[in-house]
C-alpha positions as CSV (number, residue, x, y, z in Angstrom):
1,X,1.0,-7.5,-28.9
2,X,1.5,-10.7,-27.2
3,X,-0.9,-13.8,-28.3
4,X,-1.0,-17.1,-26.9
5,X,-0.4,-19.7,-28.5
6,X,-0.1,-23.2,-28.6
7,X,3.3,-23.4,-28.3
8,X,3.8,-21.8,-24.8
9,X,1.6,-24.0,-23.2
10,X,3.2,-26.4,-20.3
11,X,1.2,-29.1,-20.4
12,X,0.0,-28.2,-16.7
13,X,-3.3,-26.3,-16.9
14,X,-2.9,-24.5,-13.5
15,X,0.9,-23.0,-14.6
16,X,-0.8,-22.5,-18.7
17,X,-3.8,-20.2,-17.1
18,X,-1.4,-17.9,-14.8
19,X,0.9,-17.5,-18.0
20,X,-2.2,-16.5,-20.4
21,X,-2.6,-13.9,-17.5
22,X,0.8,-12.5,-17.5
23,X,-0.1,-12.4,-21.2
24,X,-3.2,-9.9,-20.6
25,X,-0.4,-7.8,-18.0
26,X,1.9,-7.4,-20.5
27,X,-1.3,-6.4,-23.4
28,X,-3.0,-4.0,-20.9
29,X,1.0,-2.4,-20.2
30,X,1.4,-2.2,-23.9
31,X,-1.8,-0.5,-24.4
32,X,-0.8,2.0,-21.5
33,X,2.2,2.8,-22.8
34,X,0.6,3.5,-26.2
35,X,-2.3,5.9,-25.0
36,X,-2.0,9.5,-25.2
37,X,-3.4,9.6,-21.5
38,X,-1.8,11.8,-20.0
39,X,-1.3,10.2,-16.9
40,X,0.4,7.1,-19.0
41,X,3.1,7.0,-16.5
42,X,1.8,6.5,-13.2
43,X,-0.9,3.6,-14.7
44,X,2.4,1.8,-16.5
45,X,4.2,1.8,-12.8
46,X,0.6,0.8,-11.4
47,X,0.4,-2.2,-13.6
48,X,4.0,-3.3,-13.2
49,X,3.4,-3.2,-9.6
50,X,0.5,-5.3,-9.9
51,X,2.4,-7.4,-12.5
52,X,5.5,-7.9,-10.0
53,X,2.6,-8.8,-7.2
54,X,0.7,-11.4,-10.0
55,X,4.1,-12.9,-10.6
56,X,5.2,-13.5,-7.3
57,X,2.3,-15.6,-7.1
58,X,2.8,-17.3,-9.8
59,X,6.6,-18.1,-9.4
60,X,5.3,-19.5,-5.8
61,X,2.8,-21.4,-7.3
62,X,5.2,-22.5,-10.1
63,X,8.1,-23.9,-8.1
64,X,5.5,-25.6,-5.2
65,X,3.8,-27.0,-8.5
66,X,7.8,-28.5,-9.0
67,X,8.0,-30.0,-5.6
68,X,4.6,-31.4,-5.7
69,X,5.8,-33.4,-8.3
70,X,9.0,-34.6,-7.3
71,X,10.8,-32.4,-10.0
72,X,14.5,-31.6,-9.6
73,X,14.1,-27.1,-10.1
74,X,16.4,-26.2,-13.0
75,X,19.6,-24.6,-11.6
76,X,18.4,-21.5,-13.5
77,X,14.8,-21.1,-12.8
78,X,15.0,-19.5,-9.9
79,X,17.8,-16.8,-10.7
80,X,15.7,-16.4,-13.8
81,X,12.8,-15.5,-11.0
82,X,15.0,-13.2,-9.5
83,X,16.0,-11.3,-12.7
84,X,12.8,-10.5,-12.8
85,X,11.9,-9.2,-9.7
86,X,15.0,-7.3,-9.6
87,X,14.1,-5.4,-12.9
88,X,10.2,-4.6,-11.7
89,X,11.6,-3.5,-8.8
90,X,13.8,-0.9,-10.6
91,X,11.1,0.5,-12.6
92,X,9.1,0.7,-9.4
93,X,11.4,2.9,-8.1
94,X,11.4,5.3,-11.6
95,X,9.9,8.4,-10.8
96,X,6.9,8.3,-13.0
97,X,6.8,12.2,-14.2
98,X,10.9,11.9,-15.6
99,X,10.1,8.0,-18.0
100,X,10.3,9.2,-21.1
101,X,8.9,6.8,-24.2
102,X,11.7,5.5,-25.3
103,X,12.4,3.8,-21.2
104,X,8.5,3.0,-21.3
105,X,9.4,1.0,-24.5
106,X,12.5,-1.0,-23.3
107,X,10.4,-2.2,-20.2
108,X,8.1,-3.7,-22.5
109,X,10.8,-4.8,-24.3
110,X,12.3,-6.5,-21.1
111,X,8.7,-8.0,-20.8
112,X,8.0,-9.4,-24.0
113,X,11.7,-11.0,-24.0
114,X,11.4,-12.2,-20.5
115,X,8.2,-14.1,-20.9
116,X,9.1,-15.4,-24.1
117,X,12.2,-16.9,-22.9
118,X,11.2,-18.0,-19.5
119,X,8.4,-19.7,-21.3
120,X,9.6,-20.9,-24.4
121,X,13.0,-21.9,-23.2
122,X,13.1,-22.2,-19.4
123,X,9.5,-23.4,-18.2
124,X,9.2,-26.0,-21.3
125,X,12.6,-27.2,-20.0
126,X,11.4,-27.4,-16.5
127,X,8.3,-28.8,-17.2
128,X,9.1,-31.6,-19.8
């Protein structure tokens, strides 16, 4: 589902190699939500949880990356971090056994646009 490519990279090795893993999350998510386990549920909210964790990480590690380098943070970035965590932490509190498909779907939906974006648009920005 999602593929790296070229054009997402930073420039920044260290930032590049924590996106390609939020890459893999949102793979091994999509493949979860596409398996006819039937526990399907419970491993999606499982891997958004460790998703969430992963990002925090990175989203540390991205904005002491920013002030190790005498950047000025993008008045956005950091709401844009938020949005984030705010979402996760919504569909952390889903109770697994009621998510139907359709919700599973518009998470990865949320994903897909949210990396792409913060990426593509906000991180290239910041990083420039």
């Amino acid at each position: 589902m999602l593929e790296w490519e070229d054009k997402y990279s930073v420039g920044i090795e260290e930032i590049d190699v924590q996106h390609k893993n939020i890459f893999a999350f949102g793979n091994k998510i999509w493949n979860i939500i596409h398996s006819d386990d039937a526990d399907r549920n419970h491993q999606m909210k499982a891997e958004i949880k460790r998703l969430t964790e992963y990002c925090e990480y990175h989203f540390n590690s991205e904005i002491e990356y920013i002030k190790k380098m005498n950047l000025k943070i993008l008045d956005n970035h950091i709401p844009e971090h938020n949005r984030f965590y705010d979402k996760m932490k919504a569909v952390l509190e889903y109770d697994c056994e009621q998510v139907t498909f359709e919700e599973c779907f518009d998470i990865m939906i949320f994903i897909v646009n949210w990396i792409n974006d913060h990426i593509l648009e906000l991180d290239k920005k910041q990083f420039e």
